[in-house]
C-alpha positions as a printed Julia matrix, in Angstrom:
173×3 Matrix{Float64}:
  12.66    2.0     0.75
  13.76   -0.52   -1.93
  15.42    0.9    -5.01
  12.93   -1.12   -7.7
   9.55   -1.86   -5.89
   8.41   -3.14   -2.48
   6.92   -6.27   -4.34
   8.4    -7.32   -7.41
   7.88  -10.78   -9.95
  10.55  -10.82  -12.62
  10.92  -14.29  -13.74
   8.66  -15.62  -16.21
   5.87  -17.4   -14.75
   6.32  -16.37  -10.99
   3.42  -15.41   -9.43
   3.26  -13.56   -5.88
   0.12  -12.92   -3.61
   0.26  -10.01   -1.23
  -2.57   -9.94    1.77
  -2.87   -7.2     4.28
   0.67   -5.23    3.36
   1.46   -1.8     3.15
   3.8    -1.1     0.48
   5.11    2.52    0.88
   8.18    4.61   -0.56
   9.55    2.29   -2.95
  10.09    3.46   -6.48
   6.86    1.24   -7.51
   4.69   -0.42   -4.54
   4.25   -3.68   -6.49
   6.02   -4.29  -10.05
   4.83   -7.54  -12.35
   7.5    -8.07  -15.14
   8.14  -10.92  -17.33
   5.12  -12.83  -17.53
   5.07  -12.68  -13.75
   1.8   -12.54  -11.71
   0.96  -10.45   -8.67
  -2.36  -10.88   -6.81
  -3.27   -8.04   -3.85
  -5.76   -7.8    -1.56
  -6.61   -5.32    1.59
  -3.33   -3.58    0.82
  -2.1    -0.11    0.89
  -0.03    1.1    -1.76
   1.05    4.49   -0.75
   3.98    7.38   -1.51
   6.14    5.29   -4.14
   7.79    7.1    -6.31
   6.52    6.37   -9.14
   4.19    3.8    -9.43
   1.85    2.18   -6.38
   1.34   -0.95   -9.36
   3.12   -1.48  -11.83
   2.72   -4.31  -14.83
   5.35   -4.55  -18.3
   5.38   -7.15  -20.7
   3.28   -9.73  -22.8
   1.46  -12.05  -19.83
   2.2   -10.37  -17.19
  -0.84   -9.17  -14.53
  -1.53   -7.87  -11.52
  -4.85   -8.32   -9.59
  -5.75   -5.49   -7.27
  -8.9    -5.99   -4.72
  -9.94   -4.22   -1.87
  -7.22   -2.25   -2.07
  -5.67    1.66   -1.21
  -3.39    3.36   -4.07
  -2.49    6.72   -3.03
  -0.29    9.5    -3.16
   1.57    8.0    -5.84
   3.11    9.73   -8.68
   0.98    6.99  -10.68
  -1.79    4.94   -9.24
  -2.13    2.3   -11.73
   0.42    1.96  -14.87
   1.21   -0.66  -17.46
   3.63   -0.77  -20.11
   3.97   -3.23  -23.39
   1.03   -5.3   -23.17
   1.26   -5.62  -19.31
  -2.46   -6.17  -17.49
  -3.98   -4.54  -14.45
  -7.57   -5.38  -13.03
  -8.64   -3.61  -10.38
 -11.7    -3.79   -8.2
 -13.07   -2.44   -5.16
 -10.01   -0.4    -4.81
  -9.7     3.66   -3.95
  -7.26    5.33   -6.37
  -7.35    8.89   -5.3
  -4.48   11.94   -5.08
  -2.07   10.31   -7.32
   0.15   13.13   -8.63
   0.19   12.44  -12.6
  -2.62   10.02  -13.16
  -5.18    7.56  -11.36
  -4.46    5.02  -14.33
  -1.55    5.48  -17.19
  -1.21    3.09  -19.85
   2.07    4.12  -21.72
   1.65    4.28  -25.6
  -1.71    2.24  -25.36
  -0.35   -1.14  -25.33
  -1.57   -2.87  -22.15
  -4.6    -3.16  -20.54
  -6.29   -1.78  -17.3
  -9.57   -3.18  -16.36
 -12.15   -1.64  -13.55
 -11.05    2.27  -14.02
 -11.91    4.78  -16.53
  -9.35    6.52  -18.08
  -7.78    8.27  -15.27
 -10.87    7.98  -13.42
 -11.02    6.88   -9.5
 -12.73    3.69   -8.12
 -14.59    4.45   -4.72
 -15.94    1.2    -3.43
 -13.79    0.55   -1.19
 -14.86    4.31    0.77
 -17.94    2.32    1.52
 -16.79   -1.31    2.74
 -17.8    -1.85    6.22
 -14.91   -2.35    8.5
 -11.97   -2.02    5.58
 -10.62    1.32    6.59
 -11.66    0.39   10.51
  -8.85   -2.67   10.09
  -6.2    -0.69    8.48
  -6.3     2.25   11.51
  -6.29   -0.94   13.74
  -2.81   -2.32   12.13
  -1.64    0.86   12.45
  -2.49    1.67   16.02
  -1.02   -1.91   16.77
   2.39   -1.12   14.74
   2.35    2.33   16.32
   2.03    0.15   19.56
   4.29   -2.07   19.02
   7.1     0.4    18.3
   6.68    2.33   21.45
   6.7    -0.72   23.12
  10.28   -1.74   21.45
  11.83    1.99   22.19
  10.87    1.98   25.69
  12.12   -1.53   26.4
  15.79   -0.05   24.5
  15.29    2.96   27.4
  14.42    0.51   29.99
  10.57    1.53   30.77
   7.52   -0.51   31.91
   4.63   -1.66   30.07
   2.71    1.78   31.84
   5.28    4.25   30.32
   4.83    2.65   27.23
   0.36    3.18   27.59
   0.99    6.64   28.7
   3.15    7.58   25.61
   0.92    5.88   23.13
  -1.99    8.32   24.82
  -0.25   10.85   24.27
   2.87   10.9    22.5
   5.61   13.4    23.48
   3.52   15.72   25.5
   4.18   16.19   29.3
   2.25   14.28   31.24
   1.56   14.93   34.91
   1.57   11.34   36.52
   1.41   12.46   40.1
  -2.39   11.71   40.88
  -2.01    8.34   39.19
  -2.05    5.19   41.47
């Protein structure tokens, strides 16, 4: 939860690339400022504030590929000549807007005016990985709170089956 964006470039000519990241409730997922640069692929930009990318200013850019923007209030926004290309990329159930391009001055590439781009929906594997990561993060936090409570490695299996439910453990081995 970082106050101005999970990702941000604000000094002129830096240039960040962001590979298989979720970047979740910040106030924008990924902010380009500056003439900074921001290059993302097979991320998720999900429930920021406002928006999951955001690009201001003369030469700056942001590259989106392969990537999820959801749930934002704005999927894709720019601001005073900022640039956004996008491909391959699912915006969908953004509150305000798929795209917004404040007063007309930027530039987003790869979506119709507030339209969605579906590709990704059909990429073989994409969404597969991303559950993956998530089971393994899932995982891995179970793993950390049991070892805090002192439990095995089996405790841990059992809860990631099934989570806070009572299990009956008695005809186990």
């Amino acid at each position: 939860h970082n106050g101005q964006a999970g990702i941000a470039g604000f000094d002129p000519s830096s240039e960040v690339r962001v590979v298989n990241s979720d970047l979740k409730s910040n106030m924008h997922g990924v902010a380009a400022e500056e003439c900074a640069t921001a290059f993302l692929s097979r991320c998720r930009l999900v429930d920021n504030v406002e928006a999951g990318v955001f690009c201001h200013n003369t030469g700056s850019s942001v590259s989106v590929d392969t990537c999820q923007v959801e749930g934002n209030l704005l999927g894709v926004a720019v601001r005073d000549n900022g640039h956004i290309m996008v491909t391959k990329s699912l915006l969908k159930g953004n509150k305000m807007h798929e795209s917004y391009n404040e007063n007309g001055g930027g530039r987003i590439d790869g979506v119709s005016k507030g339209g969605p781009v579906t590709e990704a929906l059909d990429m073989e594997g994409w969404q597969q990985s991303m559950e993956k990561k998530d089971r393994r993060i899932e995982s891995e936090q179970i793993r950390r709170r049991n070892r805090q409570k002192g439990l095995g490695k089996e405790d841990s299996e059992m809860e990631l089956l099934h989570g806070d439910e009572e299990v009956d453990t008695s005809s186990f081995q």
